[in-house]
N, C-alpha and C positions, 0 to 999 in steps of 0.2 A: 342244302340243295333246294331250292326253289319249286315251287308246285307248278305248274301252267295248265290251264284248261285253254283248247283250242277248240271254236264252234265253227264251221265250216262244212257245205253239205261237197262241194268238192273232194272226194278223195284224191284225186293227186295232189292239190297242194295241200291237204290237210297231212297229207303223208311226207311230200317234202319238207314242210311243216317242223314236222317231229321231227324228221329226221336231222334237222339243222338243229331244232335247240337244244334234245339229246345230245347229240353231239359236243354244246355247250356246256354240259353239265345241270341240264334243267331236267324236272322229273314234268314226263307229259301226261296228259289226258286226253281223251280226243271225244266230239259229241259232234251228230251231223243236221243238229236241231237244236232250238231250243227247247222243247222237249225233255230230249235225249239228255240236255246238259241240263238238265232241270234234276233227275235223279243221279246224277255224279257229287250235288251239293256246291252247286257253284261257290258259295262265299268262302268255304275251307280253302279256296287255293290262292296263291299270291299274287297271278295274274290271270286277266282272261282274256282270247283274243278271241276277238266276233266277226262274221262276215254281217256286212248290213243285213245284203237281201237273203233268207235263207227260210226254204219250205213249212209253212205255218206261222208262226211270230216272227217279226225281224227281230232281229238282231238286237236293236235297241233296250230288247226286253231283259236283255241280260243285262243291264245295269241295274236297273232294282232288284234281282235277282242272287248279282252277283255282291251287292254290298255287303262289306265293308274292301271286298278286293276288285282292286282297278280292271274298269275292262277300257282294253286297246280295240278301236273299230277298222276291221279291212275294207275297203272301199273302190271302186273302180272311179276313173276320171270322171266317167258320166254322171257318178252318182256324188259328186262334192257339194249340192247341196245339202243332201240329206248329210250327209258325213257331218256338218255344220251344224245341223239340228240336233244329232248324236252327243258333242260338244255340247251345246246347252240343256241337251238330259241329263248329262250327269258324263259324261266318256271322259277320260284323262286324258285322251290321244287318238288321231287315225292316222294312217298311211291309206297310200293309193298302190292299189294293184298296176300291172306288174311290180312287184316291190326288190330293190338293190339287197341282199345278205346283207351286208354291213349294216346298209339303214336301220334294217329290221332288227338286227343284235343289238345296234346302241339305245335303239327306241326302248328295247325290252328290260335293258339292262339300266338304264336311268329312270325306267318307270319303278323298276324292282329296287333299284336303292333310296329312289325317293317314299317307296312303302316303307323302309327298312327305317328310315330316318324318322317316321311320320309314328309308328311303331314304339319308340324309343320314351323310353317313361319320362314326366317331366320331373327335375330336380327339385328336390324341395332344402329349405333353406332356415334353421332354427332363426328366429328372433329373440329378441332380447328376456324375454318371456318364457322362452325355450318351448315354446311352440312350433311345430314344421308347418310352411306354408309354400306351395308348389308354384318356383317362380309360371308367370302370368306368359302368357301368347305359342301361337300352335303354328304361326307362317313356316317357309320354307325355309327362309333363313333363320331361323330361331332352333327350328330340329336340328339343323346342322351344329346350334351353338350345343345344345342339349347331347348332342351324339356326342362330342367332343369333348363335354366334361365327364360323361361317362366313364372314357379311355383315358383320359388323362389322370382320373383323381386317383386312383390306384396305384398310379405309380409315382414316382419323385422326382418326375424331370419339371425344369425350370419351364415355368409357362408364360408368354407374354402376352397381353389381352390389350386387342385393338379397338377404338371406338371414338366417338366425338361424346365430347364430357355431356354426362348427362344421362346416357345409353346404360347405364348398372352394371360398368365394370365389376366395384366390388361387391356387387351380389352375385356374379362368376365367383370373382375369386371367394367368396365365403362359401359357394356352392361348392367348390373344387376340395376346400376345407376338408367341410363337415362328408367329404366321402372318400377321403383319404385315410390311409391307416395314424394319418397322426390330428384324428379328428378331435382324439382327448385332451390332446396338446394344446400350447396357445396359441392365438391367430394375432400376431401384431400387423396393426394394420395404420402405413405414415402415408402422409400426404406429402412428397417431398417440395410442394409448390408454396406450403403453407408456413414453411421453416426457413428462417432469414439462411442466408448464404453462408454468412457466418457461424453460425451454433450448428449447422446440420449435420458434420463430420462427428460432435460432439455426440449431439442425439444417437446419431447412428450406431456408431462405436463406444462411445464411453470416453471419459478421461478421469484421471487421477486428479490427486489433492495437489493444487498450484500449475499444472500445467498451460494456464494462462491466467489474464486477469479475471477475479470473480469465483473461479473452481476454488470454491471453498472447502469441498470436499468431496472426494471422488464420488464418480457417477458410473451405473452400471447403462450399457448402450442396448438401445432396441433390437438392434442383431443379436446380442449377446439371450436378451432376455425371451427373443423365440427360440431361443435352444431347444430342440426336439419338435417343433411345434412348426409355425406357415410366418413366413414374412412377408407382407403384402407390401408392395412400393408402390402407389399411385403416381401419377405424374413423374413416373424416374428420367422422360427429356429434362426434366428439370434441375435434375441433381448437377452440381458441378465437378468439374473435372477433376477434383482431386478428390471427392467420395467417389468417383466412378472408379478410379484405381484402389480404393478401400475395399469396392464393392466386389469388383475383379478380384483381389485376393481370397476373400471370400468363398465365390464360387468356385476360384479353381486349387485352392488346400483347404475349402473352411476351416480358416484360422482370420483371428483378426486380433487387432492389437490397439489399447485404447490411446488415445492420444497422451503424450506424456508418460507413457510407460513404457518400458524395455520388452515388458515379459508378454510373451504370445500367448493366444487363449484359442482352444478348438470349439468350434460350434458345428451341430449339426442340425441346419434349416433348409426349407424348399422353400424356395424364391415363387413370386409369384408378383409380376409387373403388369402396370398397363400405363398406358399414354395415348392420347389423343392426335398427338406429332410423328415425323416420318422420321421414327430415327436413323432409317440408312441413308436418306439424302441428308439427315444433320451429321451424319459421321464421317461425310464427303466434304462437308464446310468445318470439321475441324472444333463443333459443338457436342460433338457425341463420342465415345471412344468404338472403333469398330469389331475390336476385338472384344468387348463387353456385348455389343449389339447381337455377335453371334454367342454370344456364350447365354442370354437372354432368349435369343427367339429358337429354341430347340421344340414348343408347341406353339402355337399361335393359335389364338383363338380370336376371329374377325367378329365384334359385334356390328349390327345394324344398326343405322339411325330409324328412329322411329317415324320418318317419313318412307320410309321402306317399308314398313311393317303396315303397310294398310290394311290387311285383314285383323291383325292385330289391335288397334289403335283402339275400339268402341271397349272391347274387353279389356283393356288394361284402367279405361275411364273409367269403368263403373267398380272395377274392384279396389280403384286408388278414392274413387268416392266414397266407398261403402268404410273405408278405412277412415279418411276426413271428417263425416260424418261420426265417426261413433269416437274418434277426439274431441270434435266439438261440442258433443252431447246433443248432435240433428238429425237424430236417426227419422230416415224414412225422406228425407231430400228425392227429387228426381229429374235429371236432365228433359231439359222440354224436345220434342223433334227436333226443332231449329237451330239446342244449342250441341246436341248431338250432330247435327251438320254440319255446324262451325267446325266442332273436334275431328270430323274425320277430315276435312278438306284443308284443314291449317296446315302449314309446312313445319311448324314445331323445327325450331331452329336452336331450343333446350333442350329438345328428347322428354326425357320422362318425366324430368325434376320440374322444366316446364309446365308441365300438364298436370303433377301434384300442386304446383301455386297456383294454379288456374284453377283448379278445381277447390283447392283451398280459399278464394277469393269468393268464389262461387258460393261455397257456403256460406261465409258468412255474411256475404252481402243479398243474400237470397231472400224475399220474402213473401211468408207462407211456402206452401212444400213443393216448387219447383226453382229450377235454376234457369234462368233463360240467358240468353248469349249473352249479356251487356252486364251480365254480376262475372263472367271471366274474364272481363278485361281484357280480350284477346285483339281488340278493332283498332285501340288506339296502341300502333307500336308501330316499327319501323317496317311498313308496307310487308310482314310477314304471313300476310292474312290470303295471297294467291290460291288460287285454287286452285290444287293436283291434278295432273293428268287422271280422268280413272283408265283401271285397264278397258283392254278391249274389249274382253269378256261384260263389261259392265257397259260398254259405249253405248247409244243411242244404235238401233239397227241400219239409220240410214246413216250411210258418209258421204261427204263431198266429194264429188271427182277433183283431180288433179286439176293445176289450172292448164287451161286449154286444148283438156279432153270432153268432149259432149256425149252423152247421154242424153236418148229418149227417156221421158219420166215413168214409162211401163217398167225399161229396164232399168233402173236405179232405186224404183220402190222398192222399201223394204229389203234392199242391199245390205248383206252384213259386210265385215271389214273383210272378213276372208275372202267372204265370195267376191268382195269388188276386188281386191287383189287377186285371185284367180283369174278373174275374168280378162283385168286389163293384160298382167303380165301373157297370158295368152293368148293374145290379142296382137298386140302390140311388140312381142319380141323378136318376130321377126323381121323387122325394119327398123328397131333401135336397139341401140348396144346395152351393155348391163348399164353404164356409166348413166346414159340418159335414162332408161327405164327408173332407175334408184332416184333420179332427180326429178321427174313426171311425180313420183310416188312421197316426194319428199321424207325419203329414207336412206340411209347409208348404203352402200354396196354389200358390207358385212350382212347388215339386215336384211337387203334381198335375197342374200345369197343364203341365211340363216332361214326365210319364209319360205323360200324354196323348197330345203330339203324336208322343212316339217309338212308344207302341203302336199310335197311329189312332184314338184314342176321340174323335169329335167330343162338342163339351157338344151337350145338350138344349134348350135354349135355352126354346122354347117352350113345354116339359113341367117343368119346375124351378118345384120353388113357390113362390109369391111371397110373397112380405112382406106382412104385416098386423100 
């Protein structure tokens, strides 16, 4: 059950309040100050919801207060740009008064799983060394991957692991391993991309003495030999069709049978796949088996590309350099500003393996103890070098108007994105339909309709012009 502290000098809605998330299954608190919420111990609870304006401190004050737990800000229309400022102190979220039930549960309930996710210990991963080392990045897509191995590794269902090559699938799947009950076990780990078409049934399975030319004498097969233990299949879009029905036997009698032999042999392995290709549109073209496909994606674990992982991207650099570095015997290297600029804005179109050669490059072309852009080698490639959108949260304060909306320079100074969005969409929505307002704004309709409900802008409904 959930904590929630509620600040609010209102008592009726701090009482309907409670009474809604009660209702929920949330345990409450209530404080009509901050003050008041100052001796409840703000940070012990999992959320906390603030009115801005509220009798002595605003409301604002409750995010340093309340750290390490999220506080949600209530806000009235009038006061959205403060609500904006709240956001850049530190707030997770506002809603605007009058507020919808539903909005208000899904707002609470996706704040509180994104703590729950953020919460979630990071996995650590023996090396070869048998050292544990706690894979790297804290984004939101990453807790998600982390949450995932968590529930998964305990138990023995088949896992398939999503990503563009490069991403560390099989540092999932070793994570998955090493916290499953069959960690003591062996972890065989094939690359089925890297094994001619011809020998991979072989490999896989085993064959007997003469079963083709060259079987000089029989061989035990890599399925065989994770008996009790993990089979890792990378690139399995790659296997061909007649190890996929080797592979299907497998999974649904673990039994398999070496090429050239009669006699069945039981195994007992957990599967553990990934591939960078869409096996259910290849299993529609007749390259993939579909009855494998499902009997495969029973977990699915989505990785990110590391252009995704913008928070991420500086800390994965310096911990894959502090590692480059003490192979090479260059301890104490350091990225300059400029070349750390390059690494966050690059598209990284290798993911991570990219960005270990790059900083591999780095070093050894580095001289004296920094790294500057042009020892990464990152300039001369195939125009990969674009610079990332940053979020908005990081944008410059002032934005462009739409084209062929004017603003006086009073009202556009100092404009954040929301508040120009605030402003125009209400503004402007009652003489153009959502169709155009999304095109003014050069945004989808989705995305209006999605900036809507997170600032409060109900549509007009009644006032919107109609078609003729």
């Amino acid at each position: 059950m959930s904590r929630i502290l509620i600040v609010e000098d209102e008592a009726i809605i701090r009482n309907a309040l409670k009474r809604l998330l009660e209702h929920h299954n949330h345990q409450v608190s209530e404080a009509g100050s901050v003050e008041e919420a100052r001796k409840l111990g703000p940070d012990g609870f999992d959320l906390v919801l603030s009115d801005l304006r509220l009798p002595g401190e605003p409301g604002t004050e409750m995010i340093a207060l309340a750290e390490p737990a999220p506080v949600l800000i209530m806000t009235s229309y009038a006061s959205m740009r403060s609500a904006v400022d709240a956001l850049k102190l530190g707030a997770v979220d506002y809603i605007a008064k009058p507020f919808d039930h539903d909005e208000l549960l899904e707002t609470v309930e996706r704040l509180l799983h994104k703590r729950t996710l953020s919460q979630g210990e990071t996995p650590e991963i023996a090396n070869a060394d048998n050292q544990r080392q706690a894979m790297i990045g804290s984004c939101t897509a990453m807790q998600v991957v982390y949450n995932r191995i968590h529930k998964t590794a305990p138990t023995d269902v088949t896992v398939l692991i999503l990503g563009e090559s490069g991403t560390g699938k099989e540092l999932v799947a070793r994570a998955i391993h090493q916290q499953s009950h069959r960690a003591h076990q062996p972890l065989i780990s094939v690359n089925c991309a890297a094994i001619p078409e011809t020998l991979i049934e072989s490999e896989l399975f085993g064959h007997e003495k003469g079963a083709f030319t060259g079987a000089s004498a029989a061989r035990t097969g890599l399925v065989e030999a994770a008996d009790g233990g993990t089979l890792f299949l990378d690139e399995i879009g790659e296997l061909p069709l007649d190890a996929q029905a080797r592979l299907l036997r497998v999974l649904q009698e673990g039994e398999i049978r070496r090429i050239g032999s009669v006699e069945t042999r039981h195994v007992n392995i957990r599967l553990i796949a990934a591939t960078h290709r869409d096996l259910h549109a290849m299993s529609k073209t007749g390259e993939f088996r579909l009855d494998l496909y499902y009997r495969l994606n029973v977990m699915q674990v989505d990785l990110p590309a590391l252009r995704d992982r913008d928070d991420d991207i500086l800390e994965i650099a310096d911990a894959l350099l502090s590692r480059v570095c003490h192979r090479h015997e260059r301890e104490g290297l350091r990225l300059t500003q400029a070349a750390r600029r390059l690494i966050h804005e690059y598209l990284w179109p290798g993911n991570v393996r990219e960005l270990e050669n790059a900083l591999e490059r780095g070093v050894i072309l580095a001289e004296g103890h920094l790294i500057h852009p042009e020892d990464l080698g990152l300039a001369a490639g195939s125009g990969q070098t674009a610079r990332r959108p940053r979020p908005a949260a990081e944008t410059d304060s002032v934005v462009t108007p739409p084209a062929g909306h004017e603003t006086d320079d009073s009202e556009g100074e100092n404009l954040s994105l929301e508040d120009y969005f605030q402003h125009f969409v209400l503004e402007h929505q009652d003489r153009m339909s959502e169709t155009e307002l999304a095109q003014k704004l050069g945004i989808s309709r989705k995305s209006l309709w999605e900036r809507r409900q997170r600032l409060g802008i109900p549509r007009k409904k009644a006032s919107r012009r109609s078609s003729s």
